[in-house]
N, C-alpha and C positions, 0 to 999 in steps of 0.2 A: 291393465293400463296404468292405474295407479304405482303399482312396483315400477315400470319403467320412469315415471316422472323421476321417482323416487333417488334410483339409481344414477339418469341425467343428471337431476340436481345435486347430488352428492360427488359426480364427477368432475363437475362445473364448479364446487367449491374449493375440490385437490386441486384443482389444473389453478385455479385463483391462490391458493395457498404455495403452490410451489413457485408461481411466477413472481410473487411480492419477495420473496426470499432472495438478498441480492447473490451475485452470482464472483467467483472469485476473478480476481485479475491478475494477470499474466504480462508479465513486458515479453513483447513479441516484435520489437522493432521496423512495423509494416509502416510509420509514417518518416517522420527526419530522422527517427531512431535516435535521435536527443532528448528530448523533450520531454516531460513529466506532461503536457498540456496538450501533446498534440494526442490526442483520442485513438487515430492510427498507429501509435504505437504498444496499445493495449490488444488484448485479448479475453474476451469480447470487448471488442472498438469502442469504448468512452472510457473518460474517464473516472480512475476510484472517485467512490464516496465513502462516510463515516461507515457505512455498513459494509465495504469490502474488506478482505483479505486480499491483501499482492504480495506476490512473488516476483524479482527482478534476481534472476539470473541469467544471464547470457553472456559468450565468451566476450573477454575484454572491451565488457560493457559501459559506457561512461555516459551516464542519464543524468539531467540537471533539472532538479526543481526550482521550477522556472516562472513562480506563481504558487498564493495560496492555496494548501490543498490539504484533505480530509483522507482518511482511511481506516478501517478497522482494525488493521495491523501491517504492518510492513516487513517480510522476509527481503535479505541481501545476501545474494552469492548461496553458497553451497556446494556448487556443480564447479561451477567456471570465476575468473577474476574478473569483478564488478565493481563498480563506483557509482558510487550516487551522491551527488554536488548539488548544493544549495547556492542558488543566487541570493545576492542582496535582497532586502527588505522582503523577506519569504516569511510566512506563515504555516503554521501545519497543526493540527490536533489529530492526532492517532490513539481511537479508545475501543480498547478490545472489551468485550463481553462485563467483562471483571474487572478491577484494578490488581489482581496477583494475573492475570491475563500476560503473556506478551506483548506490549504496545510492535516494538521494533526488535528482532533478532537477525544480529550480524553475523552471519555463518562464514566457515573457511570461505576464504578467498574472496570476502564481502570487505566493502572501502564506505566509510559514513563520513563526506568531508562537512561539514558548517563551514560557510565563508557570508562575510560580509554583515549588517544587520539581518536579525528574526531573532525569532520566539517557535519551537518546536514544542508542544505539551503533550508530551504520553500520558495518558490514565489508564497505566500500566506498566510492565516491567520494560526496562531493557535490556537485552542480553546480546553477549559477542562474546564469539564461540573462538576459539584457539587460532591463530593466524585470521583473524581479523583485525578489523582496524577502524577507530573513531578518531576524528580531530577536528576538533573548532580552530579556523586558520586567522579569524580575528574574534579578539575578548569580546567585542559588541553582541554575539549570538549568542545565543542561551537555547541550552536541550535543557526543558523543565519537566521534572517525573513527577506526577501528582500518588 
């Protein structure tokens, strides 16, 4: 009897252990398929926090962050031509594991526009991979690399 408690409770602690571990995010475009904010457009349905990984690649994708927001690291493009646009007065902190970590990597066919004011701070690297592409469309934003 005592071995089965044993076993229970050592099961009950992986299943707690694996559930606390956040889970990666995915742009899957199931809400206005704009939006950075609307949760329907992730996979699984919310939205990132400092502890996720996203990935946004989807064909001729044009997602707007659209509101302060948090992530463990940011992948753009790879697969398909993708955009990801910053509205005015946006905030963001993206801190991978490490600071030699990837904060942001902009892969083929990934588009990083800054417009308008923010403050973006990686606590980590950023990289853009060959036919990518980054541009701040006004001096007021700052992409800051810590």
């Amino acid at each position: 009897m005592a071995k089965k408690i044993t076993v229970l409770l050592s099961l009950f602690f992986i299943v707690l252990t694996v559930s606390a571990i956040a889970a990666d995010k995915t742009w899957g475009s199931g809400g206005d398929e704009t939006s950075w904010s609307d949760q329907y457009n992730w996979y699984p349905a919310e939205v990132p926090t400092i502890s996720d990984d996203v990935l946004i690649d989807i064909e001729d994708g044009s997602i707007t962050v659209d509101q302060t927001f948090t992530a463990k690291s940011i992948t753009i493009g790879g697969g398909e031509s993708t955009t990801v646009t910053t509205e005015s007065f946006v905030f963001g902190d993206v801190e991978p594991d490490a600071v030699t970590d990837s904060a942001i990597i902009n892969r083929y066919g990934g588009k990083l526009t800054l417009s308008g004011v923010g403050v973006i701070t990686l606590k980590g690297t950023y990289e853009s991979m060959k036919d990518a592409s980054a541009s701040i469309s006004e001096p007021s934003f700052m992409l800051w690399v810590e």
